[in-house]
C-alpha positions as CSV (number, residue, x, y, z in Angstrom):
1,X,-16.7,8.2,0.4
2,X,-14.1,10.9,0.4
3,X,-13.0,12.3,-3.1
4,X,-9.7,14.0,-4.1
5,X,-7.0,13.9,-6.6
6,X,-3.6,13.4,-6.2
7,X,-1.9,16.5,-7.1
8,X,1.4,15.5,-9.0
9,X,-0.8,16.9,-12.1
10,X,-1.0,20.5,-11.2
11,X,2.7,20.5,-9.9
12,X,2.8,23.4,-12.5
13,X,1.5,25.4,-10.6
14,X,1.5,26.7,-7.0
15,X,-0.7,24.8,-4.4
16,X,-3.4,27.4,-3.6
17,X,-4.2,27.4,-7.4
18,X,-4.2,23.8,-7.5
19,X,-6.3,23.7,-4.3
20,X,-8.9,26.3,-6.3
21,X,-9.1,24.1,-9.6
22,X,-9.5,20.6,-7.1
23,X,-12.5,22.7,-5.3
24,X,-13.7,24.0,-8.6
25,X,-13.7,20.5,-10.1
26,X,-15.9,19.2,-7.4
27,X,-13.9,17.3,-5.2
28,X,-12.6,17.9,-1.4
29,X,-9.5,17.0,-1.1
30,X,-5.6,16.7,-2.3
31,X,-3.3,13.7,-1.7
32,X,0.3,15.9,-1.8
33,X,3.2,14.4,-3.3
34,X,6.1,14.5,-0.6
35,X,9.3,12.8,-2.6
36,X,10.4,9.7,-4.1
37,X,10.5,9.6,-7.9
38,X,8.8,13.5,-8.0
39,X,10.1,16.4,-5.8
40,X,7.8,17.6,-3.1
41,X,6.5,20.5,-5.0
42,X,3.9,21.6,-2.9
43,X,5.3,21.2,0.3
44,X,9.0,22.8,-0.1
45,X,9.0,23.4,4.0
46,X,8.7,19.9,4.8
47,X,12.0,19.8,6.8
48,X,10.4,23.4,8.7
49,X,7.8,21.2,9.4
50,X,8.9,18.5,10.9
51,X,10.5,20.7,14.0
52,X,8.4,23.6,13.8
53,X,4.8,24.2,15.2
54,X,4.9,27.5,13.2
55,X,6.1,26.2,10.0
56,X,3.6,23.4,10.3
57,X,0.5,25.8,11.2
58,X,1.6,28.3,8.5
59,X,1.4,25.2,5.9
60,X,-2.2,24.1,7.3
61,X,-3.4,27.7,7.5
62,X,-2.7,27.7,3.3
63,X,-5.9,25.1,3.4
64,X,-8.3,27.3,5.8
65,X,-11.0,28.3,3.9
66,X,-10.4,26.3,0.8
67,X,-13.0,23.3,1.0
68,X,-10.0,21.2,0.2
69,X,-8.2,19.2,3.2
70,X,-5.2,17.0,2.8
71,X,-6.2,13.3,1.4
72,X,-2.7,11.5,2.5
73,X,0.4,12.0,1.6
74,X,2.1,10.1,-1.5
75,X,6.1,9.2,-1.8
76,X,6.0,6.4,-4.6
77,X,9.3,5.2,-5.5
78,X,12.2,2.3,-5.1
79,X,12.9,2.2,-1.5
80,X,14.8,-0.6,-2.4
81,X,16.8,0.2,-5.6
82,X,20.1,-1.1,-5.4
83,X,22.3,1.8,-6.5
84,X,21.8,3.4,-3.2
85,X,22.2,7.2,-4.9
86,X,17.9,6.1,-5.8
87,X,17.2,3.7,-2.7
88,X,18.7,4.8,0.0
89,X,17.0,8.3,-0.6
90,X,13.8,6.8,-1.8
91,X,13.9,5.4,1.8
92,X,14.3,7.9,3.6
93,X,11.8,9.8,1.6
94,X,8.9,7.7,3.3
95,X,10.4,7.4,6.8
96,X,10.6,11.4,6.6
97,X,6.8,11.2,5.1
98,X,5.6,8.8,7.7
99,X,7.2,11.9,10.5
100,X,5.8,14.4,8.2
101,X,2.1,12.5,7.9
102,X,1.9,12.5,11.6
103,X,2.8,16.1,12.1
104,X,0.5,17.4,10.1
105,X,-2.5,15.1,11.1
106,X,-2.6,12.4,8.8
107,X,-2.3,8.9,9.2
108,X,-2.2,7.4,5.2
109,X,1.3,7.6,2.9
110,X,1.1,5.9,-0.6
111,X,4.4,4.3,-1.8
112,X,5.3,1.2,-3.7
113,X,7.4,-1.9,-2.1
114,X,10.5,-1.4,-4.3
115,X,12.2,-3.6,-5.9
116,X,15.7,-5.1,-5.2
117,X,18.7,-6.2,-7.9
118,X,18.8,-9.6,-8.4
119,X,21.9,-10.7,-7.0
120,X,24.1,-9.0,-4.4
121,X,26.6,-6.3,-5.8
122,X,24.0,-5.5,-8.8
123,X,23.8,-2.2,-10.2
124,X,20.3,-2.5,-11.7
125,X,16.6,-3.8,-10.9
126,X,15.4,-6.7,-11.7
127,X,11.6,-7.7,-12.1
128,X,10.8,-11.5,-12.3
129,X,7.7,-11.5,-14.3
130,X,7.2,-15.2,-14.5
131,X,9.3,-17.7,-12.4
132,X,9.4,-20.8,-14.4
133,X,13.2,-21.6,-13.8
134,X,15.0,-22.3,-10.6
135,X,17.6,-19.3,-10.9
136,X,14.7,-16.5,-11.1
137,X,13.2,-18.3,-8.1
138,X,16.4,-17.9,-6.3
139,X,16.3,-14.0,-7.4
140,X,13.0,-14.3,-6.1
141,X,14.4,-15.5,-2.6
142,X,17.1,-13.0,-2.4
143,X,15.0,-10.0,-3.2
144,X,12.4,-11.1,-0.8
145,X,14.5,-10.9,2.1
146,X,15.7,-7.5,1.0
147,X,11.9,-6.4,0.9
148,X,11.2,-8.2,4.0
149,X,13.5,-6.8,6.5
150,X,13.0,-2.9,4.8
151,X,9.3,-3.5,5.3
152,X,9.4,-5.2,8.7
153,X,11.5,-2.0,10.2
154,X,9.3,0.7,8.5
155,X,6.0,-1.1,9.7
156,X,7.5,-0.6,13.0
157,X,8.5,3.0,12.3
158,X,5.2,3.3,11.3
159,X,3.4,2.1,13.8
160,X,5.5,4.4,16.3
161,X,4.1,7.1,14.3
162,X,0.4,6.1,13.9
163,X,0.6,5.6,10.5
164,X,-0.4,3.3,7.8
165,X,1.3,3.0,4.4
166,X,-0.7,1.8,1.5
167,X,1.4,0.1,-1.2
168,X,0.4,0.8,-4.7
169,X,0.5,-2.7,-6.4
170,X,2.6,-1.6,-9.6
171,X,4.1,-3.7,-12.1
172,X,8.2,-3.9,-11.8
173,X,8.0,-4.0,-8.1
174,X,8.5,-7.4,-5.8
175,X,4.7,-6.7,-5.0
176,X,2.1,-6.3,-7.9
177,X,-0.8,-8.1,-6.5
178,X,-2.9,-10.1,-4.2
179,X,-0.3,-13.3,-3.7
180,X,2.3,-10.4,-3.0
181,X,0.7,-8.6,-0.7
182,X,-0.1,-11.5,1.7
183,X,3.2,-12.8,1.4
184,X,5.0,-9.6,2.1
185,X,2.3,-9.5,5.6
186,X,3.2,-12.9,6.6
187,X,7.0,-12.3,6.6
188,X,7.0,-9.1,8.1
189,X,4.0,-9.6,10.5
190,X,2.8,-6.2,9.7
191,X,0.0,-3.9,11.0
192,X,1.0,-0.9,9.4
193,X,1.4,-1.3,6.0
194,X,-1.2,-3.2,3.6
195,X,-2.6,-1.4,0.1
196,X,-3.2,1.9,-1.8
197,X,-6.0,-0.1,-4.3
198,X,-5.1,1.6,-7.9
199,X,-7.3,-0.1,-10.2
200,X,-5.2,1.2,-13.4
201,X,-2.5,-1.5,-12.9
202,X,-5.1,-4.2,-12.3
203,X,-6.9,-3.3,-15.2
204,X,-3.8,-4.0,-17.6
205,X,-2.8,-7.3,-16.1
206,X,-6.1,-8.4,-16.1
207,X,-7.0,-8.6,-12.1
208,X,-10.6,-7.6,-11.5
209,X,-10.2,-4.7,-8.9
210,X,-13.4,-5.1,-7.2
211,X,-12.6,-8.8,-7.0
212,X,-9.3,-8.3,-5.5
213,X,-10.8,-5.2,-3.0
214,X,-13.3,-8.2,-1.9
215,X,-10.3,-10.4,-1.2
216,X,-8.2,-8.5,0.4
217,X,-10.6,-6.5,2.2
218,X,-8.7,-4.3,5.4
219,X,-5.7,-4.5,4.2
220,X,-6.5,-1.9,2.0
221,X,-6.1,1.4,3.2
222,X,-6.5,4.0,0.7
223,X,-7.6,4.2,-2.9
224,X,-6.9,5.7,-6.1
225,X,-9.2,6.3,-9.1
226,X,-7.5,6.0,-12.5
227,X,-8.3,4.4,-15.5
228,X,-7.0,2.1,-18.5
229,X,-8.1,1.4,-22.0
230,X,-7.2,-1.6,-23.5
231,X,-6.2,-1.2,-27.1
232,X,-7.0,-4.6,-28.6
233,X,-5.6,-4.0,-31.9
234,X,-2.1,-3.9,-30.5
235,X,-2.7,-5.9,-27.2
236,X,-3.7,-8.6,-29.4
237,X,-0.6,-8.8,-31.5
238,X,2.2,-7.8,-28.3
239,X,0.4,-8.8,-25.2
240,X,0.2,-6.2,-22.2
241,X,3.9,-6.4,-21.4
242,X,5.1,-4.8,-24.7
243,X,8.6,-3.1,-24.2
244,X,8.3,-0.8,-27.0
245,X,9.7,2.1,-25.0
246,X,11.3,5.0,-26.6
247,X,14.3,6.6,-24.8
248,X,14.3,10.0,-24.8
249,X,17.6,12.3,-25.5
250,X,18.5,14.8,-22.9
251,X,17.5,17.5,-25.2
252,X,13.7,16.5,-24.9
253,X,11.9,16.9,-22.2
254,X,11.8,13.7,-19.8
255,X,11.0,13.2,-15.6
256,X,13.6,12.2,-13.7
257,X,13.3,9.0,-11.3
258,X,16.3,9.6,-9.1
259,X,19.9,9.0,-10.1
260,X,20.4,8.8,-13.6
261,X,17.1,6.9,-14.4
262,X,14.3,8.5,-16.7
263,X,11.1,7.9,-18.0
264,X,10.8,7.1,-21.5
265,X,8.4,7.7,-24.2
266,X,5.1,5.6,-24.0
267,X,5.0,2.6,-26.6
268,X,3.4,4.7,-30.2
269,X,1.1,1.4,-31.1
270,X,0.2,0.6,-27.4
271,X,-1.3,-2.1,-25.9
272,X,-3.3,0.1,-23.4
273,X,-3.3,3.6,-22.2
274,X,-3.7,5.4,-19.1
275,X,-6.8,7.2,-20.0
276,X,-9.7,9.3,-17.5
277,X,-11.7,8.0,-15.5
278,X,-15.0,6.9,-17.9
279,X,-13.0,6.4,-21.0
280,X,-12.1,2.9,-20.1
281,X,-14.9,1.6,-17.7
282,X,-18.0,3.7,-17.4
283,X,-19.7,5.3,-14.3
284,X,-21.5,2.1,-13.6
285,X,-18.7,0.4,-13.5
286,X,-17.0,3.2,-10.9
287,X,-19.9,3.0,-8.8
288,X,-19.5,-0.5,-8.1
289,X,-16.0,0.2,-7.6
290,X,-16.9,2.3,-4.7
291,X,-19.4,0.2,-3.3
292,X,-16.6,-2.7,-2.8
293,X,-14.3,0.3,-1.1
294,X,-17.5,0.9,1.1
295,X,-17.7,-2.1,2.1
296,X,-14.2,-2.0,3.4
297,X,-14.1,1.6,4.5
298,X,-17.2,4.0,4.4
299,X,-15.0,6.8,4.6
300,X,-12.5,5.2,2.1
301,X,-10.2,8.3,0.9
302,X,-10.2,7.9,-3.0
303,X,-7.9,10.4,-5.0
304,X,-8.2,10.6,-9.1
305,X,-4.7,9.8,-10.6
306,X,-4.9,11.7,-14.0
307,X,-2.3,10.6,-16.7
308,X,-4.7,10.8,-19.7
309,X,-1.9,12.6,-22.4
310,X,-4.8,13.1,-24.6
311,X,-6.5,16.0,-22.4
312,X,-5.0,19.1,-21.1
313,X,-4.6,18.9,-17.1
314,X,-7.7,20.5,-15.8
315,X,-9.7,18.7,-19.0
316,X,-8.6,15.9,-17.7
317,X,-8.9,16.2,-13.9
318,X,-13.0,17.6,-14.6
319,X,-13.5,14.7,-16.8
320,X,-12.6,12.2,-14.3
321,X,-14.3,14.3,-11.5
322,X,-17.5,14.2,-13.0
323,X,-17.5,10.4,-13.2
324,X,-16.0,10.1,-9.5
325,X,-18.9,11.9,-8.7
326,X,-21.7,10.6,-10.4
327,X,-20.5,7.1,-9.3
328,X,-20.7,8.6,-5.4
329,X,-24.0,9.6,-5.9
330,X,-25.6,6.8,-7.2
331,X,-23.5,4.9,-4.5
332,X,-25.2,7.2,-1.9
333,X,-28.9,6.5,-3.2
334,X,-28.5,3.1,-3.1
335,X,-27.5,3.0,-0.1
336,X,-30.6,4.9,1.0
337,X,-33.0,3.3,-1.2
């Protein structure tokens, strides 16, 4: 297996120190964040790039040497929000990474499906998390056909570019797991778009990742490493879809997600936490993880997410390296054994 990290994490600073702390941490490779909800950091010539041969080999030369190559390319966020200031730029975020992908040799972007409004003329998203009436089954229908025309033209745009897009299945997006994801290939008839397998957001809705790798088998196309902990003390009492968000002023510190949309504070008592790699599901249970990708993809590229807010950055990204890597290896000697 191929291991890297997906750099939105060391966006602090520039990308030949990030590329020395990935190599220092053990791992071989950086999936680079190109747009959508976070600005590209590390590629700021990306529009160079795309008409320039000598913008594009001055950008590669910055890897020569390194023992870090590019992992894919990663532009999550709402292609398909309906105040078009967020989706129609979201959009064109991964058509431009799909040109941008190809240029520079790759052939894997990570997005998300988006998710529409729920009725024509809204101004704000709308996630159906359980369809029990008629009316959210007629959102259902009307967001579907958004998603389904959007992701029928940018398979084909894909395709045109040798590409593949990996969808990570995230919560409050029209396509969150297995169901979605063959629903979204049998109304688009696509070849070029199928699954970034995040096992983070399985985890807290209770989906067995290996299980669902298994089921869906190569229609996933990429894979990310992160963890969750389930805090049973509070999951227990508010479930795993507790909305105890905190909105942050605009004197604090807060990310941006396009528009005038921003990231609030994480619940206080919460019901489970993004945590590194080992702190929810030891390296047992990471190796098996890998197996299942191996069984899909030998050369399966597999890129740590760290959001663990207990650990500094690097704390974090050597923690979850170290199990990565001891989960390879005793992948590998099975395998030989």
């Amino acid at each position: 297996m191929k291991l890297g990290l997906y750099n939105a994490i060391f966006h602090d600073r520039t990308l030949p120190e990030a590329l020395a702390a990935i190599k220092a941490a053990g791992l071989t490779g950086i999936e680079l964040n190109t747009g959508g909800f976070l600005p590209a950091t590390h590629i700021p010539t990306i529009d160079d790039i795309l008409v320039s041969d000598d913008a594009r080999d001055e950008f590669l030369g910055i890897f020569e040497g390194t023992g870090v190559d590019i992992y894919g390319l990663n532009c999550n966020g709402n292609p398909l929000h309906p105040n078009k200031a967020i989706g129609d730029k979201h959009a064109e975020d991964i058509r431009r990474s799909i040109r941008l992908a190809e240029r520079l040799g790759q052939n894997r972007v990570v997005t998300m499906s988006g998710l529409p409004g729920g009725e024509p003329g809204a101004k704000y998203t709308n996630w159906v998390v359980n369809a029990w009436n008629s009316a959210a089954l007629d959102v259902l229908d009307y967001q579907w056909d958004i998603a389904a025309e959007f992701w029928r033209e940018t398979d084909r745009f894909a395709a045109d570019h040798g590409v593949k897009v990996a969808l990570e299945l995230h919560p409050q997006n029209i396509v969150f797991n297995s169901a979605d994801v063959h629903k979204l290939i049998d109304l688009t008839g696509a070849t070029h778009v199928g699954v970034e397998l995040d096992a983070s957001h399985l985890f807290w809705q209770q989906m067995d990742p290996i299980a669902v790798i298994d089921h869906l088998g190569e229609l996933i196309f990429h894979a990310a490493a992160k963890d969750v902990r389930v805090n049973k003390e509070w999951a227990q009492l508010n479930g795993v879809l507790d909305n105890s968000f905190r909105r942050l002023d605009p004197s604090e510190n807060r990310t941006n997600l396009g528009g005038d949309e921003w990231a609030n504070e994480w619940p206080k008592n919460s019901a489970w936490d993004f945590v590194a790699l080992g702190r929810g599901h030891d390296v047992a249970y990471w190796t098996e993880f890998l197996r299942a990708l191996h069984r899909v993809d030998p050369n399966m590229l597999v890129n740590i997410e760290h959001e663990d807010v207990s650990l500094g950055r690097e704390e974090g990204v050597n923690e979850a390296a170290k199990v990565l890597i001891e989960a390879n290896k005793a992948l590998e000697e099975s395998l030989v054994s």
